[in-house]
DOKE-470223 format. One line per field, with one value per residue: residue number from 1; residue in one letter; x, y, z of N, C-alpha, C, O, CB in turn. Coordinates in Angstrom, 2 decimals. Glycine has a CB too. Example, Ala and Ser with C-alpha at 12.3 -4.5 7.8 and 13.67 -1.06 7.14 Angstrom:
BEGIN
k [1:2]
r [a:s]
n_X [13.19:12.85]
n_Y [-5.69:-2.25]
n_Z [7.80:7.08]
ca_X [12.30:13.67]
ca_Y [-4.50:-1.06]
ca_Z [7.80:7.14]
c_X [13.20:12.90]
c_Y [-3.30:0.03]
c_Z [7.80:7.87]
o_X [14.24:13.41]
o_Y [-3.32:1.14]
o_Z [8.46:8.04]
cb_X [11.31:14.08]
cb_Y [-4.47:-0.60]
cb_Z [9.05:5.72]
// end
This chain:
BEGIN
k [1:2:3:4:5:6:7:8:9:10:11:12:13:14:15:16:17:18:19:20:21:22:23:24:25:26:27:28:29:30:31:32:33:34:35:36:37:38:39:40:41:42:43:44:45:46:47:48:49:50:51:52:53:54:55:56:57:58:59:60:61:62:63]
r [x:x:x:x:x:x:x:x:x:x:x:x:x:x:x:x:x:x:x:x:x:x:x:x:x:x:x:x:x:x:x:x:x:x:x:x:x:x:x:x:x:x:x:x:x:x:x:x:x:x:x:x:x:x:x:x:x:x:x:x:x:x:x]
n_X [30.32:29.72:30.53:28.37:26.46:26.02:23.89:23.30:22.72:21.21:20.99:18.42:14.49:14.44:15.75:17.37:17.31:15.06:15.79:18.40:17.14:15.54:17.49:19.54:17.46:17.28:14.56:12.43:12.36:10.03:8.57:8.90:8.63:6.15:5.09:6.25:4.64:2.24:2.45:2.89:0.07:-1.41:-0.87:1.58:3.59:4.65:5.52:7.42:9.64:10.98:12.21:13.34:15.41:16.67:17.50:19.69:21.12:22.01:24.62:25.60:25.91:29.12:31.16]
n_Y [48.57:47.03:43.64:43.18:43.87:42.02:40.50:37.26:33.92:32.63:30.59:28.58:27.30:26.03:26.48:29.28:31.09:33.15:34.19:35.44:37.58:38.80:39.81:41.11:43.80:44.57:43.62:41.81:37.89:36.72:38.12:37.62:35.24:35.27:36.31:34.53:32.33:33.10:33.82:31.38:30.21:30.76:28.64:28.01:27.76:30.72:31.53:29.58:29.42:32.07:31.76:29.20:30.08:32.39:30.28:29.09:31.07:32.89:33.19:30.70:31.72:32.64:31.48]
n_Z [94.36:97.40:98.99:101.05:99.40:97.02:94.71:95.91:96.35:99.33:102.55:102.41:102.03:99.74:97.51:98.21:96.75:97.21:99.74:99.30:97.07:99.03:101.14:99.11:98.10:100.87:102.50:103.85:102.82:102.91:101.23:98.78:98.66:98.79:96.25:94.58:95.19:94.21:91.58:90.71:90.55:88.42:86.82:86.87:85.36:85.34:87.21:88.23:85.94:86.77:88.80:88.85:86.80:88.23:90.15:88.52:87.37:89.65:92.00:94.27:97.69:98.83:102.20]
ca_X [29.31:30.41:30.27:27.24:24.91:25.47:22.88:24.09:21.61:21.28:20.85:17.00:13.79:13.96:16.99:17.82:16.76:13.93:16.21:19.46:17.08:15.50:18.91:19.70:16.86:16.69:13.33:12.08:11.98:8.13:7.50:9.24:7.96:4.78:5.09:6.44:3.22:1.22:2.86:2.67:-1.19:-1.83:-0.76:2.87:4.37:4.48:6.24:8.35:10.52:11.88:12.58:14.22:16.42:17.50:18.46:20.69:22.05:22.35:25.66:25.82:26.93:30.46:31.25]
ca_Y [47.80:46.27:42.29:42.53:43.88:41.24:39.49:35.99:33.12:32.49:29.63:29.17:27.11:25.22:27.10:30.17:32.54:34.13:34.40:36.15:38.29:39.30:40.19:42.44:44.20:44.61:43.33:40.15:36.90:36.67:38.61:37.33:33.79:35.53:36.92:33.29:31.43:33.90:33.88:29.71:29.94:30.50:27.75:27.40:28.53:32.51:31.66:28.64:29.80:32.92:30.97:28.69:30.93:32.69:29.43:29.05:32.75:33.93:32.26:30.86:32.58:31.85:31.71]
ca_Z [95.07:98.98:99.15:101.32:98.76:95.56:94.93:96.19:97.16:100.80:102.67:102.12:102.08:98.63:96.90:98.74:96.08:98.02:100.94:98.50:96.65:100.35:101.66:97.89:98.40:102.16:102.75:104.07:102.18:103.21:100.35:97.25:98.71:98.65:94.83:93.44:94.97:93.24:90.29:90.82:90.94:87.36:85.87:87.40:84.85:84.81:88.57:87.64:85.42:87.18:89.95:88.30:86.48:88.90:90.54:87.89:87.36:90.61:92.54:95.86:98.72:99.79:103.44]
c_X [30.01:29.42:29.05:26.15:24.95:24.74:23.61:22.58:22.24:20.81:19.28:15.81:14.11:15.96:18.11:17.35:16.07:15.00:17.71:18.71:16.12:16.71:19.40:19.02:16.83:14.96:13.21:11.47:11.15:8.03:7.71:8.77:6.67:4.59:5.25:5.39:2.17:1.71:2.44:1.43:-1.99:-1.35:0.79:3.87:4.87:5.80:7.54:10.03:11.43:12.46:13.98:15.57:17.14:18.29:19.83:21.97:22.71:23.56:25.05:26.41:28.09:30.77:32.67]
c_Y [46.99:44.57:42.02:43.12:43.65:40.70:38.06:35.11:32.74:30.88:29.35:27.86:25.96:25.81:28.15:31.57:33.77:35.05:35.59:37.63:39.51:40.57:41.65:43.47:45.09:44.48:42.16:39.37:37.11:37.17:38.46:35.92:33.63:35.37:35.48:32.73:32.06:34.07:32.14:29.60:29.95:29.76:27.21:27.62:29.92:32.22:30.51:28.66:30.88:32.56:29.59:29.02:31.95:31.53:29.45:30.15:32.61:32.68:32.24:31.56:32.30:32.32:31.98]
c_Z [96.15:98.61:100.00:100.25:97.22:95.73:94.78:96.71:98.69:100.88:102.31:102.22:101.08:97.99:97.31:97.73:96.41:98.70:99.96:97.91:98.10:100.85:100.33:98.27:99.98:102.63:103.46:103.11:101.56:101.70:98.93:97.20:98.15:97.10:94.01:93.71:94.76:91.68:90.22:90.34:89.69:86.47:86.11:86.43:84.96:86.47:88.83:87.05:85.87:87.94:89.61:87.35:87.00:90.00:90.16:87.71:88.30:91.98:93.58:96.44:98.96:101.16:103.81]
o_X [30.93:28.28:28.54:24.98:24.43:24.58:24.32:21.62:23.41:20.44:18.89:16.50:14.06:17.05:19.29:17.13:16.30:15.18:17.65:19.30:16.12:16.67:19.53:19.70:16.33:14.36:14.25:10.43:11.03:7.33:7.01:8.52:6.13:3.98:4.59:4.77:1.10:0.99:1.50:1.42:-3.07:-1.36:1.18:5.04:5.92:6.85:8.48:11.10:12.60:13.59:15.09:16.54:18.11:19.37:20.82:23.19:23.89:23.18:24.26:27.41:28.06:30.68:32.97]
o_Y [46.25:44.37:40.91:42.76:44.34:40.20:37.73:35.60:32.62:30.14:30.35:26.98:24.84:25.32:28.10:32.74:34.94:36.24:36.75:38.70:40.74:41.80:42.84:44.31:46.21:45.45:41.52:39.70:37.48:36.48:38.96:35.36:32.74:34.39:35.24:32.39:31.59:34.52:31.87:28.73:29.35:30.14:26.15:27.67:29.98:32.86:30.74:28.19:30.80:33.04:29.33:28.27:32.43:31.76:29.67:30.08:32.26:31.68:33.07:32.12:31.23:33.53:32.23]
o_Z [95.77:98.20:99.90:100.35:96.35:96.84:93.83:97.30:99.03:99.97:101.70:102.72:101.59:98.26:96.98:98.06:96.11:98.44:100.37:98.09:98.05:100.86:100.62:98.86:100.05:103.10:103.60:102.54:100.39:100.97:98.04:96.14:97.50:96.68:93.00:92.70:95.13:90.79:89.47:89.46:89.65:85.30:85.62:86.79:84.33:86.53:89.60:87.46:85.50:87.96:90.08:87.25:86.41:90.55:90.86:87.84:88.20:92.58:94.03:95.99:99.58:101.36:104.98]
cb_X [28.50:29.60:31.42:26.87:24.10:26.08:21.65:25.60:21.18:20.20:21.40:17.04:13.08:11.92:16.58:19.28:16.05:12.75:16.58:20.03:16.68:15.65:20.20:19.12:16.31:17.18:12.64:11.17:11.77:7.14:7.26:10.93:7.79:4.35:6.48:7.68:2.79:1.00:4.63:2.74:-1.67:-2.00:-1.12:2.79:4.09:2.03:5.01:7.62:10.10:11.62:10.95:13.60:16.17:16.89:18.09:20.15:21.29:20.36:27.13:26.22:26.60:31.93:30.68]
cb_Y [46.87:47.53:41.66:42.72:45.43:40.42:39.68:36.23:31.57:33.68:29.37:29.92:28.02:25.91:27.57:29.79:32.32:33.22:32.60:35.04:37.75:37.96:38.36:42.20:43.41:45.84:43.30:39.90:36.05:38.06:39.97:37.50:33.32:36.98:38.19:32.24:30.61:35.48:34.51:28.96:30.89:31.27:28.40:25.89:28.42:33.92:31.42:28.34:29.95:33.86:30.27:28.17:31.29:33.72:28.41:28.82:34.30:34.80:32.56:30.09:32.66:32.04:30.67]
cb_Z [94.09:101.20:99.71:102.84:99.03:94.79:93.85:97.60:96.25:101.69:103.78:100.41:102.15:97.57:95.98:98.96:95.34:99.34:102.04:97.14:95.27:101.21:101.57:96.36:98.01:102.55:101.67:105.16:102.69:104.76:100.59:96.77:100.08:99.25:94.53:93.47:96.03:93.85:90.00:92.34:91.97:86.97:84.42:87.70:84.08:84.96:89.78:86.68:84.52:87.48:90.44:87.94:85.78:89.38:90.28:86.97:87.56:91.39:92.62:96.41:99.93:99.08:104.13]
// end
């Protein structure tokens, strides 16, 4: 696996998560931003927690 495609958090909005798992992927952000404030919407939990655990998991980037 090449150093650009670990999943690393990016610089980002709130955490960078969006923006890291964006970049893994190749996609835009937009749409994992999208997926957590829909996941958020029932009760904040169900969207909360992944988010928050991949905070934790998923390293920063190093420059």
């Amino acid at each position: 696996m090449s150093a650009d495609r670990q999943l690393r958090r990016q610089n980002g909005m709130i955490a960078g998560v969006c923006g890291g798992l964006g970049a893994f992927f190749g996609i835009s952000p937009f749409w994992f931003r999208l997926l957590f404030v829909i996941l958020l919407l029932p009760g904040g939990f169900p969207g909360l927690l992944p988010y928050i655990l991949f905070w934790i998991i998923v390293p920063r980037r190093r420059f």
